[in-house]
N, C-alpha and C positions, 0 to 999 in steps of 0.2 A: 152246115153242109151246103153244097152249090146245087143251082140251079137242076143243073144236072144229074149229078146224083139225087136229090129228091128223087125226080121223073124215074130214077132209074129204078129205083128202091119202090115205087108207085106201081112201077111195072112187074117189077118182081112178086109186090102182095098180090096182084090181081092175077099172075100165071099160079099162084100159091091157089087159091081161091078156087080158080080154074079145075085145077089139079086134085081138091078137095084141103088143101093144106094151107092152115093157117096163122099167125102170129100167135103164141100162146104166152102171153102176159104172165099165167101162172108158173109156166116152168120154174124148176131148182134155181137157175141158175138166173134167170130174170129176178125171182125174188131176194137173193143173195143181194146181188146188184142194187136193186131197187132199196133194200132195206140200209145199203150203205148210205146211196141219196139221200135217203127220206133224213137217216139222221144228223147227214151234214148240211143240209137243205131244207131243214122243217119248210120254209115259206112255200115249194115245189111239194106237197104230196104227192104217193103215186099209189092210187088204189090199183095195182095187180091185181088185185083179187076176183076184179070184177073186168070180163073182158069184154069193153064195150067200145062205144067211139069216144065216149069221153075219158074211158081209161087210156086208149093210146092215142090220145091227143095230151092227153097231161103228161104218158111215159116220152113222145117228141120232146116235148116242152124240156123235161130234165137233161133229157141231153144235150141240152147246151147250156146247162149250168157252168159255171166257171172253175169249180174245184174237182171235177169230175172226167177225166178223158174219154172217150168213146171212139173204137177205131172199129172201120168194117176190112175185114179179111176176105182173099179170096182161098180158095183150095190150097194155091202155090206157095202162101204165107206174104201176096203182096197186099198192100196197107192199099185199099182203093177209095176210102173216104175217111176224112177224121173231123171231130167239131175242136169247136177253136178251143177248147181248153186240155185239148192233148198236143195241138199245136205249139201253143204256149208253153208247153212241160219241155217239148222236143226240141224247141228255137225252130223247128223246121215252117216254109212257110204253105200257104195253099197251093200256089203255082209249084214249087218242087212233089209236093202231095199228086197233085193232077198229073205233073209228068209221068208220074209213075216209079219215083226215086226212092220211095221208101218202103222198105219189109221186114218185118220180124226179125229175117237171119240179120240185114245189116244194121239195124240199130241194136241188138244184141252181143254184147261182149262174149269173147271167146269161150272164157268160163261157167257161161250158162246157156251154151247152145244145146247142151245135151241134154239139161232138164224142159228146154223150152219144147225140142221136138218132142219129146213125152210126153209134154202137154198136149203139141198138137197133135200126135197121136189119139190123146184121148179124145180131143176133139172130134176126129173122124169118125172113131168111134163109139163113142155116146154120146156125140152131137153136144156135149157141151164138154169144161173142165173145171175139173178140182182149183179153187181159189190156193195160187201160190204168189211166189213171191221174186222179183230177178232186179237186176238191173239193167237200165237203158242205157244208150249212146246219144246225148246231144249233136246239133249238126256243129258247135264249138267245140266238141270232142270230150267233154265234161259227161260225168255220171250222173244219174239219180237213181234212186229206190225206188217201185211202183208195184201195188198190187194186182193181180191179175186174175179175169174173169170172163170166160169166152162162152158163146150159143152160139152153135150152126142157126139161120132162118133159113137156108136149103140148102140143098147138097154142093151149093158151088159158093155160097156165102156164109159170113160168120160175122159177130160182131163181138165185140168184149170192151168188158169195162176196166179203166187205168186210174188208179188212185194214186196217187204222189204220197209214199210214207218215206222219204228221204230223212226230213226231221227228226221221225220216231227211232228210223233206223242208227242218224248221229248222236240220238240220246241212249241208244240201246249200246254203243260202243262208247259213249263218255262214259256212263256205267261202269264198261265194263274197263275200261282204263284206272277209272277211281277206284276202284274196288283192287286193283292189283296194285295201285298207288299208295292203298290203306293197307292191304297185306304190307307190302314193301317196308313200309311205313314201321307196322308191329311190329313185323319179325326183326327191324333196326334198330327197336328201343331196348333198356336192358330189363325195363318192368316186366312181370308176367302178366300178361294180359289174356280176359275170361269175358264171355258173355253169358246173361242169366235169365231167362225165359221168365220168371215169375221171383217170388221172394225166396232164392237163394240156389232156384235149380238151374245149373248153367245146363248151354247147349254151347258149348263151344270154347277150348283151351289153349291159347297161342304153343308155340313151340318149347318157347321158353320155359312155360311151366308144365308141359310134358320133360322136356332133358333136366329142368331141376329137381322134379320131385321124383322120377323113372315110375309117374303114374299115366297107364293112356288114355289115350282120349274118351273113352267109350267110357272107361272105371270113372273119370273126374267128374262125365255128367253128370244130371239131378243130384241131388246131395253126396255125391260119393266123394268130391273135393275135400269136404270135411276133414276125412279120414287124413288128410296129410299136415292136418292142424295139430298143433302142442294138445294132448288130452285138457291142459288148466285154459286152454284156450278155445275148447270149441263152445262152450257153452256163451263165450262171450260172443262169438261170431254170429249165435245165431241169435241173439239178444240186438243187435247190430242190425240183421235183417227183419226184425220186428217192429222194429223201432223207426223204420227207415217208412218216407211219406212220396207219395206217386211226384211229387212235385221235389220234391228235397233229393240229397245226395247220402250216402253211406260212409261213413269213416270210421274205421276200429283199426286196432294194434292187435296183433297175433303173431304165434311161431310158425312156424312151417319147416317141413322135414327137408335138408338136405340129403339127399342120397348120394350124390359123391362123397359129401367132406362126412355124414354120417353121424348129422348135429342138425338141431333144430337153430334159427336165426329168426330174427325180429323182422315182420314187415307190418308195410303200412296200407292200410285197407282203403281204397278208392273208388266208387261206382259213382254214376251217373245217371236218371232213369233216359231214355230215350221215347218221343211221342211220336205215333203216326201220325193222325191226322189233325195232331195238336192239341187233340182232349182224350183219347186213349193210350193207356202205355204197353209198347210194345214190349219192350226189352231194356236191362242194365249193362252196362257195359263199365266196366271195371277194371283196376289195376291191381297188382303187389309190388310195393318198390321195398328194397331192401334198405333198413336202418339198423342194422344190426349194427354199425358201426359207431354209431350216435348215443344206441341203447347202451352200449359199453363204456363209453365213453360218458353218459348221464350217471349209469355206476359207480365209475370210478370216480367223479366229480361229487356224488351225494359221500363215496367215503372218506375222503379227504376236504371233507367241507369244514370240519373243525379246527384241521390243520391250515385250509387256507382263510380261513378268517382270523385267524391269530396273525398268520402273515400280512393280510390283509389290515391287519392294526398296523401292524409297526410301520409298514410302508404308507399308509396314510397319517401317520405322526409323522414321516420322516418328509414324505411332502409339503405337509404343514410348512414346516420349518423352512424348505424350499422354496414353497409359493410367499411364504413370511418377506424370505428375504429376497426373490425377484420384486414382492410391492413398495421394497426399499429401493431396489435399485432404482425399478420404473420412476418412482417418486423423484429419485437423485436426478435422473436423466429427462424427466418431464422440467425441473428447476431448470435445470442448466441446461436445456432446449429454449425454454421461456427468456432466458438472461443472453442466451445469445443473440435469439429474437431481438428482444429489447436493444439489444447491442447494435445488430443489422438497424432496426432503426433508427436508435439514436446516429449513427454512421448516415444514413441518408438525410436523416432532418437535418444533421450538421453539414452536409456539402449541400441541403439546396438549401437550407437561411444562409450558409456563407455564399452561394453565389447571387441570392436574392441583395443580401446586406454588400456586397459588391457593388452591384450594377446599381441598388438606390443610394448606396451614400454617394458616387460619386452623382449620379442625378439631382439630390437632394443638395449638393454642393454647387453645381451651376445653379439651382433654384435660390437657393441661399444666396450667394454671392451676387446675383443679379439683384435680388431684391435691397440687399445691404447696399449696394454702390447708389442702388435708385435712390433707397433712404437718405443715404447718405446726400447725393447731391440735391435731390428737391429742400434738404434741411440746410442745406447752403443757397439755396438757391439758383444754382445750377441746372435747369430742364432741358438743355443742350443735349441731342446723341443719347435718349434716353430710349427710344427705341430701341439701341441695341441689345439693350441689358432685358428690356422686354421678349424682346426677339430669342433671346438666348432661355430664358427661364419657359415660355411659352414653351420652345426647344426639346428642353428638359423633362415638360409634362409629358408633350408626345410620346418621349421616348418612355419614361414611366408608364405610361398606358400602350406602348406597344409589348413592352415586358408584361402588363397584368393580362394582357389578352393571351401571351404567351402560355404562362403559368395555366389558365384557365383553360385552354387549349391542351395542357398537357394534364390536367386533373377531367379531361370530358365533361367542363362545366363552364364553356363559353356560352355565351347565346349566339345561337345560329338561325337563317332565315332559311331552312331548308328548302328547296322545291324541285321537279322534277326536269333535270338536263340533260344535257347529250355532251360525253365527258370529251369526245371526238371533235366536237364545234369550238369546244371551250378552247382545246388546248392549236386548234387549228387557226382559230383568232391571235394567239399569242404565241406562236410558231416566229412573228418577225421579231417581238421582243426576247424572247430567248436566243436567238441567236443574234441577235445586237449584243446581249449580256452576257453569252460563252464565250464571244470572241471567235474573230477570224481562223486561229489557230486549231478549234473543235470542229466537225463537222458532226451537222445535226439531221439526223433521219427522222422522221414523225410517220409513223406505222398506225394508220387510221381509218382502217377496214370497217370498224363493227361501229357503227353507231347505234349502239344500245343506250335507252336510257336508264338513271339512278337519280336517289332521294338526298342532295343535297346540299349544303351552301355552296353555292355555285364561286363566292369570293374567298372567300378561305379553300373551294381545289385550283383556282389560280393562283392563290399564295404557297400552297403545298407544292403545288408541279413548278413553281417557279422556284424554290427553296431548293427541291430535289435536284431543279439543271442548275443551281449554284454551285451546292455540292458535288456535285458531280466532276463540275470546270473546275472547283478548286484540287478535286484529286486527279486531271491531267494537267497539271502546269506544265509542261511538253507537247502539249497538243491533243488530242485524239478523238474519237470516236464518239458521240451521244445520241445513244438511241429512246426515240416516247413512243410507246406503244398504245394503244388502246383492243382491247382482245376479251372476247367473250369466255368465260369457263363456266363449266357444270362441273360441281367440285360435291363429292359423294361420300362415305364409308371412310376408308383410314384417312384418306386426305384432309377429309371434313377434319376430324380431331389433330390430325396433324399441326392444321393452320387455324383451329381454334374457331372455327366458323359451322354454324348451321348447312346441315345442304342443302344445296340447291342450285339457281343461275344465278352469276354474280358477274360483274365489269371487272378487269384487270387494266389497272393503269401502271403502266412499266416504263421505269425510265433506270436508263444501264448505260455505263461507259467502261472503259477499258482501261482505265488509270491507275494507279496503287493498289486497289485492292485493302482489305482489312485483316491481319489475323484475329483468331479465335478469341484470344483476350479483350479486343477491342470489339469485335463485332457482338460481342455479350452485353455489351454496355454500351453499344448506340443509341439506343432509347431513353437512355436513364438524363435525367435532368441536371441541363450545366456541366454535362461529359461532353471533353473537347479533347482533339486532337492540335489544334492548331492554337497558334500564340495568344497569349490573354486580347491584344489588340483585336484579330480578328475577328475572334465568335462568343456568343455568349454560352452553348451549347445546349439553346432552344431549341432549335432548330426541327431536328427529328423529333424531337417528345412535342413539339407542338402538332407536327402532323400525323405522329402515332393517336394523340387525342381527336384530331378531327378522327380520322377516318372510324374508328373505334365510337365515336360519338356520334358519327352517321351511320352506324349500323354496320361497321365495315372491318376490314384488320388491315393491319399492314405488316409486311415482310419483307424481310432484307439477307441477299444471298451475295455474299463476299468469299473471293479468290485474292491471295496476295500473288501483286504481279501481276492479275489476270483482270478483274473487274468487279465493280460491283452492281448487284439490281436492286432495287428498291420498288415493290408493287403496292399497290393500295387495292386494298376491292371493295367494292360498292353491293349488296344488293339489288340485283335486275329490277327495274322498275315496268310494270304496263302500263302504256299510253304517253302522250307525244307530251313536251317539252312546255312546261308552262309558262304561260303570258309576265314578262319583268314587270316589276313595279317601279316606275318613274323616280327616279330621284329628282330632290328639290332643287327646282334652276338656281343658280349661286346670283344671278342678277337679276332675277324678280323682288320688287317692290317688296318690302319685310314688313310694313308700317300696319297698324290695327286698322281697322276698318268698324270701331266700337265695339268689339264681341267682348265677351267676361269669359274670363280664364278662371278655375277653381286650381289652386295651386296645392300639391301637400307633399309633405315630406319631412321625416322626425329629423334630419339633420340640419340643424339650425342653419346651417353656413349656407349649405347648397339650396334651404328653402329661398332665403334672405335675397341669395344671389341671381336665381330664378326670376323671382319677385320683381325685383332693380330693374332687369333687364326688360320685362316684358312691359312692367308701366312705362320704361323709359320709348318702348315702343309705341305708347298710346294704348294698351289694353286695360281691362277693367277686370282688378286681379284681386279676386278672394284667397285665403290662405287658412292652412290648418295642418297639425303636427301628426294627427291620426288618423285613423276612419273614421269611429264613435262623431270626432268632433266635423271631420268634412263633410258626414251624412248630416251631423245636427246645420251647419251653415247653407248644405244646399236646401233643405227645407226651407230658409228664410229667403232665399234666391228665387226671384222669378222663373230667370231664362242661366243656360250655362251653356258656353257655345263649347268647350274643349277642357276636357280633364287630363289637369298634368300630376301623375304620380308617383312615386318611385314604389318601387313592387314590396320589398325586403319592409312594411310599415312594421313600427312594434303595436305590441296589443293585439285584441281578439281577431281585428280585421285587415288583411292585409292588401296589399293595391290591388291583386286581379277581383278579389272580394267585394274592394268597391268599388270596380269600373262595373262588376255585373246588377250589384244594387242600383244604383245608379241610373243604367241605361236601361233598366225592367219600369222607371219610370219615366223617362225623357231621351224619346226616339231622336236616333240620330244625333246622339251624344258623340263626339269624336274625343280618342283615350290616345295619350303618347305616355308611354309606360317610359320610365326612369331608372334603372338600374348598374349596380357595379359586381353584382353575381347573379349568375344566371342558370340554376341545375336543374332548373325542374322544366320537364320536359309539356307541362299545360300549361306554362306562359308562351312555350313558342308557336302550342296551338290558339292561343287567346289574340299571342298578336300579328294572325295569319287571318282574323277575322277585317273585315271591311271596315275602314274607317279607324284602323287602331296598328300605331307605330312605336318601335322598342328606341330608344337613345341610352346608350353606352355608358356609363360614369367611367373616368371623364370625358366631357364633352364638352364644346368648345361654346363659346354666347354666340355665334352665329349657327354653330349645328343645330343650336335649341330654337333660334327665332323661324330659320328656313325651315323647319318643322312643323313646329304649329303653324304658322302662315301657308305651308304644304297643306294642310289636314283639312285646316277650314278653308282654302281655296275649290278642294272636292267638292261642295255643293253647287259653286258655280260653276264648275264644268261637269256637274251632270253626274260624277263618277259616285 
């Protein structure tokens, strides 16, 4: 209340006083009020009972509790004072109040003006009113529910109490919705549906089972239901509700009178108990669903059970013989699936050893024939121009081991230096040698927006992007178009299985031209090993199956969408990688000094030839070179070794121990061991984490007598610079 009004209401008890009239705390309609307070409001007592100063000093206090409205009325029905929690219900604020803006008639809806003046009627009347019930007008134009409760304190004032029961009022009409939701509901199903006050006496018979049995409502309650059971059936029913536990459900089988068709039918007994307060039971609620069709039907099935279990034989002998003769067939067709199998690969083993035995006999023939001429003349005497024949056979091996790399490449069992790059940089360094190598005639686009990076040998995606703008210029010999793409995808759901990949974020490397084109029969067989289109001279038909194996063996796939006439794309995808682009490892300068500097080399490796030849090399360089054919024995020799500056050994050892085995023996007792791992196969994917370790280099079989010295001379130079 304002200042003002206090004073005003101050003035008014003291003209009361004056007058001999005064506040009486106890009145009807005070204690009604008060007794609402008191129960929403325990912390606010309000002893009415006793009218003192400390009684209406406590009844002030309530009134301006916050759940409680208080409005004072004048005679005319204008609202002259309110506390802030009727203000609150109204939206209306104190300055609109003080204007003078608000009364009874206008916050009151049309609909209940006529109970309202009633009230105020009675108000004039007996100076107080019967607690009812209306609704208000917010100043947002919105309803609520509020209780209502008025006292004249004189003839020209009035005050009453405003409860906000909005809530109770939207629970008391959800009720009543659910409840014509639930009738609705019954009278939709075809069950007869019954309620049952205690063990078996209903109060209450849906429609359904009034119009099927022509019993009414009044006759079905308490046990009178009964009466429209089969006689061999009542006894069971009520054995049913005997039996039935406050917590459990009812279920029995019984007939029940038709009265149309003027025949008793099967139904099926359904109650439920229902709890009030979750430990008393009030009421069962239950069904009849009709089975009579089922029950006829169980009859007729129990009298021809004789009949169909004879049937029942024959046709289970006759399937016998059936399933007999599909586990022939299956058997005949699993064969001859197996033998085609076998076929399909004998078919690929024989085009890829013939095009392996191709390309090595004719290599094996340079190598032979070089070596024969060299024989030949040093046994004459002859060392003139012998270079050449060297020249040629060396040749020879390159090419052999550019095909075993191949091979390995297309079986995803190269060894690769994996590391994290940026496929956009790669291909943007070598933007001028591709188009040196298409030729004038192509025109080259390089589309290199996304620099995202991926996990992988960064020289083998230069030899694949460089393979793919081969092929490519070789299918415009006319000229045309070559687009390299680098393009980011989020590749999900069908697409995922489509292209065979995990999902997730992956690199797209796209290189596409506009040249011939592939049909369907050829484009089925790009990938497949030593499949060529073009003349025996020009390709050996590695090519894509070497770079199907990279990408595939970096975690990736590759795809190929061919148009005859139109063009073809060739994508690679990568694996998204997080985080930047890592630091290259130095290759060994080709004209630094190779010569020992005294260190001891521990040498191993079971093949005689390549140990022997190792061996040769490295003492011819000045090292001091232990040797041994296994681990057992390279472990027993380094025990006899003081010092070992660098372990050379090839991975693949026979016996229990094999190279990465005992490079970790090894260095568990002499720090700073440096390892150049040796190998000609390479699948296992923890050597390429072994030699991604500090101080430890993989070399290739074969490898060249200088690839081998600038290595080790690489390895043990890292101590002097620190690395």
């Amino acid at each position: 209340m304002t200042d003002k009004s206090v004073k005003d209401t101050a003035a008014q008890s003291t003209e009361q006083q004056e007058d001999g009239r005064t506040l009486d705390p106890t009145a009807p309609g005070i204690q009604a009020a008060a007794s609402v307070i008191n129960e929403q409001n325990p912390q606010l007592p309000l002893w009415v009972e006793y009218p003192d100063a400390q009684g209406e000093a406590r009844l002030r206090r309530a009134l301006e509790v916050e759940t409680i409205g208080v409005i004072y009325l004048d005679m005319t029905g204008r609202i002259v004072d309110a506390n802030n929690a009727f203000l609150a219900m109204s939206l209306y604020s104190r300055e609109e109040l003080e204007a003078g803006k608000l009364s009874w008639e206008r916050l009151t809806p049309k609909e209940f003006l006529t109970c309202s003046r009633q009230a105020f009627a009675e108000l004039r009347e007996r100076g107080e009113t019967t607690p009812y019930e209306k609704q208000y007008i917010r100043k947002d134009g919105t309803r609520w529910w509020a209780l209502f409760a008025a006292k004249k304190l004189n003839p020209d004032l009035a005050f009453e109490f405003v409860i906000n029961i909005s809530e109770r009022k939207e629970a008391e009409q959800a009720l009543i919705q659910s409840e014509r939701r639930l009738r609705s509901l019954i009278e939709a199903v075809p069950q007869l549906v019954w309620r049952s006050a205690s063990y078996g006496d209903w109060t209450w018979a849906s429609s359904q089972w009034i119009e099927y049995t022509h019993m009414t409502s009044a006759d079905s309650q308490g046990l009178g239901w009964i009466s429209a059971l089969h006689p061999d059936d009542r006894e069971a029913a009520r054995r049913g509700w005997q039996q039935a536990s406050p917590d459990g459900a009812i279920s029995f089988d019984c007939r029940i009178w038709n009265a149309q068709g003027q025949c008793y039918e099967w139904f099926q007994t359904r109650a439920t108990p229902v709890e009030g307060d979750g430990q008393h039971l009030v009421e069962w609620v239950g069904t009849f669903t009709n089975i009579n069709e089922q029950v006829i039907a169980r009859e007729e099935l129990r009298r021809s059970q004789a009949e169909l279990e004879h049937r029942v034989a024959e046709r289970t002998a006759e399937l016998q013989q059936a399933i007999d003769a599909l586990h022939g067939e299956a058997r005949d067709r699993q064969k001859a699936e197996e033998q085609l199998l076998q076929s399909e690969k004998l078919k690929a083993i024989g085009q890829l050893t013939g095009g392996i035995a191709h390309d090595f006999n004719n290599l094996l023939a340079g190598i032979s024939g070089s070596l024969e001429v060299i024989q030949l003349r040093v046994s004459s005497g002859r060392t003139e121009g012998l270079e050449r024949y060297t020249d040629m056979a060396l040749s020879s091996v390159k090419r052999a081991a550019a095909l075993t790399h191949r091979l390995l490449a297309f079986s995803r069992q190269q060894s690769l230096a994996p590391r994290v790059v940026q496929p956009a940089r790669i291909i943007s360094e070598l933007e001028d040698l591709i188009r040196r190598t298409v030729g004038p005639s192509i025109s080259l686009v390089c589309r290199l927006a996304d620099d995202e990076p991926v996990l992988c040998d960064p020289g083998q995606l230069e030899n694949a992007v460089v393979n793919l703008a081969i092929n490519a210029r070789d299918a415009m010999p006319a000229g045309g178009e070559l687009i390299i793409e680098v393009r980011r995808h989020s590749i999900s759901g069908a697409l995922a299985a489509q292209r065979e990949l995990p999902p997730g974020e992956y690199v797209g490397i796209s290189v596409t031209d506009n040249g011939e084109g592939m049909p369907p029969e050829v484009l089925a067989r790009a990938f497949d090993p030593f499949f060529t289109t073009k003349k025996i001279s020009e390709g050996t038909g590695l090519g894509l199956s070497m770079v199907y194996g990279f990408a595939q063996q970096s975690g990736g796939q590759a795809r190929i969408h061919s148009t005859p006439d139109v063009g073809t794309t060739v994508t690679l995808y990568f694996p998204r990688q997080e985080g930047k682009e890592s630091v290259v490892v130095p290759e060994p300068d080709p004209y630094r000094m190779q010569r020992a500097r005294g260190e001891t080399v521990l040498v191993v490796d079971d093949e005689q030839a390549v140990r022997h030849l190792m061996i040769e090399v490295l003492q011819d360089l000045g090292y001091q070179v232990a040797e041994a054919a296994d681990g057992p024995r390279a472990l027993d020799i380094a025990e006899r070794l003081d010092h070992i500056d660098i372990l050379v050994t090839d991975v693949g050892l026979s016996g229990p121990i094999n190279g990465r085995d005992l490079a970790e023996q090894l260095r568990s007792t002499r720090d700073g061991l440096k390892v150049l791992f040796v190998t000609g196969f390479a699948a296992d994917q923890s050597l390429e984490q072994a030699t991604s370790k500090p101080d430890t280099r993989l070399l290739t079989k074969p490898f060249s007598v200088d690839a081998l010295s600038k290595w080790v001379r690489f390895l043990l130079d890292q101590n002097d610079s620190g690395s």
